[in-house]
Residue, then its C-alpha position, 0 to 999 in steps of 0.5 A: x500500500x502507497x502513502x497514497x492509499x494509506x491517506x485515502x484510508x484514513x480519510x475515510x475513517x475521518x469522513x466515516x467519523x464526521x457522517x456519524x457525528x452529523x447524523x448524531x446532531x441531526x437525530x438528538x437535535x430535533x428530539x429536544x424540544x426547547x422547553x427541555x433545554x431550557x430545564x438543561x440549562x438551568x440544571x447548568x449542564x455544559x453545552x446547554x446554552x449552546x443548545x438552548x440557542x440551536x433548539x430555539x432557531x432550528x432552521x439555522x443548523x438543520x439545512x447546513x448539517x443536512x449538507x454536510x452530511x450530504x459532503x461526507x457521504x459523496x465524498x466517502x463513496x468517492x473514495x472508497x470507489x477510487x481505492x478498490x478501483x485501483x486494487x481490484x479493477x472493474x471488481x472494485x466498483x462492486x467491492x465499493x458499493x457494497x462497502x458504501x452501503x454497508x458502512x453508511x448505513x449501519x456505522x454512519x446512520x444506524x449506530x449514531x442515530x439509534x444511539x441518539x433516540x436512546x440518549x437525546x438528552x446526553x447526545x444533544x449537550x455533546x454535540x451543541x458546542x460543535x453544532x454551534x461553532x458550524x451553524x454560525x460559521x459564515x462560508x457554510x451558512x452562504x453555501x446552505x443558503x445558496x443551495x436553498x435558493x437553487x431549489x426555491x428557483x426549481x419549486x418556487x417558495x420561500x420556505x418557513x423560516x421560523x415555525x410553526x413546527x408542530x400544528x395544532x392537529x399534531x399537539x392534539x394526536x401526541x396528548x391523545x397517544x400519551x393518554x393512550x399510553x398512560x404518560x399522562x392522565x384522561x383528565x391532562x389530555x382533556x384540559x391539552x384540547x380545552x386549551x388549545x380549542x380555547x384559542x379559537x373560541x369566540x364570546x358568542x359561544x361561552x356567552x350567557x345568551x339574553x334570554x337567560x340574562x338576570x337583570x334589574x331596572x335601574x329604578x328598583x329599590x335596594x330592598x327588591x333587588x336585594x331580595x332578588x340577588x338573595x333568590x338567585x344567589x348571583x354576586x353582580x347584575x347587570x342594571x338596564x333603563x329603557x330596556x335590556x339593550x339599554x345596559x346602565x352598569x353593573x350592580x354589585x350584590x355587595x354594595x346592595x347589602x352595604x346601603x341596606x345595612x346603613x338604611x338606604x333600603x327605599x332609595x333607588x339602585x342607580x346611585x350603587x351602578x358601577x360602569x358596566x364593560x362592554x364587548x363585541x360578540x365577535x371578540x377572542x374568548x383569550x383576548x377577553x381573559x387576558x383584558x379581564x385579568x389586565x383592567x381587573x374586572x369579572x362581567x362584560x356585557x356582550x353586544x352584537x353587530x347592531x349594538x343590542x345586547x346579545x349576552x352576558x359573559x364572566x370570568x367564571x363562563x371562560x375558566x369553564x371553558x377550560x376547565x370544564x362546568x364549575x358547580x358549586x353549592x348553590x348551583x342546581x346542575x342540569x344534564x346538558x346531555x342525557x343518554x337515555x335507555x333506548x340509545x338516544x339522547x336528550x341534550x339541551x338546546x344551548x349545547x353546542x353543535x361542535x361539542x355535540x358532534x364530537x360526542x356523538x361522532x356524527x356530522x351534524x350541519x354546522x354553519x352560522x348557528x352554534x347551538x342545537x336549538x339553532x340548528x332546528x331553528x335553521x332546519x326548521x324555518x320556523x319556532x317549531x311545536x312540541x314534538x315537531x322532528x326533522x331529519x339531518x345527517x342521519x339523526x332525527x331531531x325532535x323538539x321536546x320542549x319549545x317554550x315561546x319561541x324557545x327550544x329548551x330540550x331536543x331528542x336525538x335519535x339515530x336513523x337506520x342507514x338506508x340504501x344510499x347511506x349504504x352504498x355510499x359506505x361501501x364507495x368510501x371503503x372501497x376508495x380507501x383500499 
């Protein structure tokens, strides 16, 4: 063996080194999620800063270590070829591929990677100070990007530069197979999708609607109203002149039982109003917490487009969308929804339909309504009667309890599939084989 190939051989083994290290980097990198760097780095582990920065701006190190190992690869086949070549003619070429494909795969991506799903944490710290120093080296950095220009010119498109890496669906699969898997607990997976869904949520859909609003007229005396606020056993009511579109303010039980006690009892409830905090049906439900935990109050008034009042919404109705209904030993809890022995269901018509649909696995028509009793309204055309039905998606829904113009109780009830429901499964079955 020359000097020559004796060079080549131990290029070889330091390429075959630097595709491990790289393939190394790639795996643990993209495994550590920021929040565990950020936990590394504050348990003062060396390297954690280094890897705090890369996890944080994963398009800055991903494509130049993708490159580079790209480098290695090519540049390890050709010399592994132009080695064997050499000693064994024509047969080389064949002795190389095998080699290639063998080494590569089993000592420069097999090992190394296996190794870092095993250890992201200890393989991640070892490589960040490497993975650093490289991703800010700037003739790498311009290369990378000069390539990633080259392909924007063949597919046109700018790329993402930064996130988001996980979408929302693949946050709600990973709390859904770690329940499945018993990482976390039922009830952690159900607060997960409450919160993400919170961040879509509208006022209009957690909203006390002003049918249900308890209100006082301005002109009551402090003796009624205490008595009315007693009966219901509510802290705050809003207090309305000319009609409920008419909003004054806020009343607060507190400040009824203090003009009580000091004798004021005949006089009028105006005097006690406190200004009331108005917001648009159409506001961001998490805006709205944010602002009530900023500004430091608990009711806003609702108005719709037009500026009537479309509702009521407290601090209590957007902690329940979270958390779930909040009943204390006051409240009186009444079934949203009812299973009853046959297999079909009694909800309440304020019962939303997404809700509704997740629990029945169906896909009732959703649209400008977000309730139940909206969707019959809808269906319907007009304020149906007691036990009026109409058919929808397979379901027929049937009006239990209609008072006024208000639909309080609906039945549901699965309909038998028919022939074109049937037929219609079995296009779908087929299409997916």
């Amino acid at each position: 063996m020359t000097g020559t190939d004796t060079l080549m051989v131990v290029a070889i083994v330091v390429l075959l080194i630097m595709a491990a290290f790289f393939a190394l980097s790639e795996t643990s990198l993209t495994r550590v999620n920021r929040v565990k760097a950020i936990s590394l780095e504050e348990e003062g582990k060396s390297g954690s800063r280094r890897l705090t920065r890369l996890v944080e701006h994963p398009e800055r190190f991903l494509n130049p270590v993708l490159l580079l190992v790209l480098v290695c690869h090519m540049i390890l086949a050709s010399l592994v070829t132009t080695l064997t070549e050499a000693r064994f003619g024509a047969l080389g070429v064949l002795v190389a591929i095998v080699f290639d494909v063998v080494a590569i795969f089993v000592l420069a991506e097999v090992v190394p990677k296996t190794w870092a799903v095993q250890h992201p944490e200890r393989a991640a710290l070892f490589v960040a100070p490497t993975i650093h120093a490289i991703a800010n080296f700037l003739p790498i950095r311009l290369v990378a990007r000069a390539l990633i220009g080259l392909a924007n010119v063949i597919i046109p498109g700018k790329g993402i530069k930064e996130g988001p890496f996980v979408s929302e669906e693949e946050l709600l699969a990973m709390a859904d197979t770690a329940a499945d898997e018993d990482v976390i607990e039922r009830e952690e997976r159900a607060l997960i999708h409450s919160i993400i869904r919170f961040g879509d949520t509208v006022v209009r859909e957690v909203m006390v609607p002003r049918t249900d609003m308890i209100a006082v007229e301005a002109d009551e005396k402090v003796s009624d109203a205490m008595e009315r606020a007693m009966s219901v056993g509510h802290s705050r009511f809003p207090v309305y002149d000319d009609g409920i579109d008419d909003i004054a303010g806020v009343l607060f039980t507190k400040d009824l039982m203090r003009a009580e006690r000091e004798g004021s009892a005949d006089q009028e409830i105006r005097k006690l109003v406190r200004e009331a905090h108005f917001v648009p049906e159409t506001k961001q439900a998490n805006d709205l917490l944010k602002e009530m935990q900023l500004e430091k109050y608990h009711m806003a008034v609702v108005v719709d487009e037009y500026g009537g009042t479309a509702g009521l919404v407290t601090l209590e109705d957007l902690i329940e969308e979270l958390v779930g209904e909040i009943i204390d030993e006051f409240d009186v809890e009444e079934k949203i929804i009812e299973p009853l022995a046959n297999g079909d269901f009694r909800v309440d018509g304020r019962m939303p339909i997404d809700e509704l649909n997740h629990l029945l696995k169906a896909e009732l028509p959703t649209g400008e309504w977000d309730t139940v009793a909206g969707l019959v309204f809808n269906l319907m055309g007009h304020v149906p009667s007691e036990g009026e039905e109409v058919d929808a998606d397979g379901h027929r829904l049937t009006a239990e309890r209609v008072q006024r113009r208000r639909i309080g109780r609906v039945r549901i009830a699965k309909l038998p599939p028919t022939e074109a429901d049937i037929a219609r499964e079995a296009e779908r079955h087929a299409a997916s084989e």
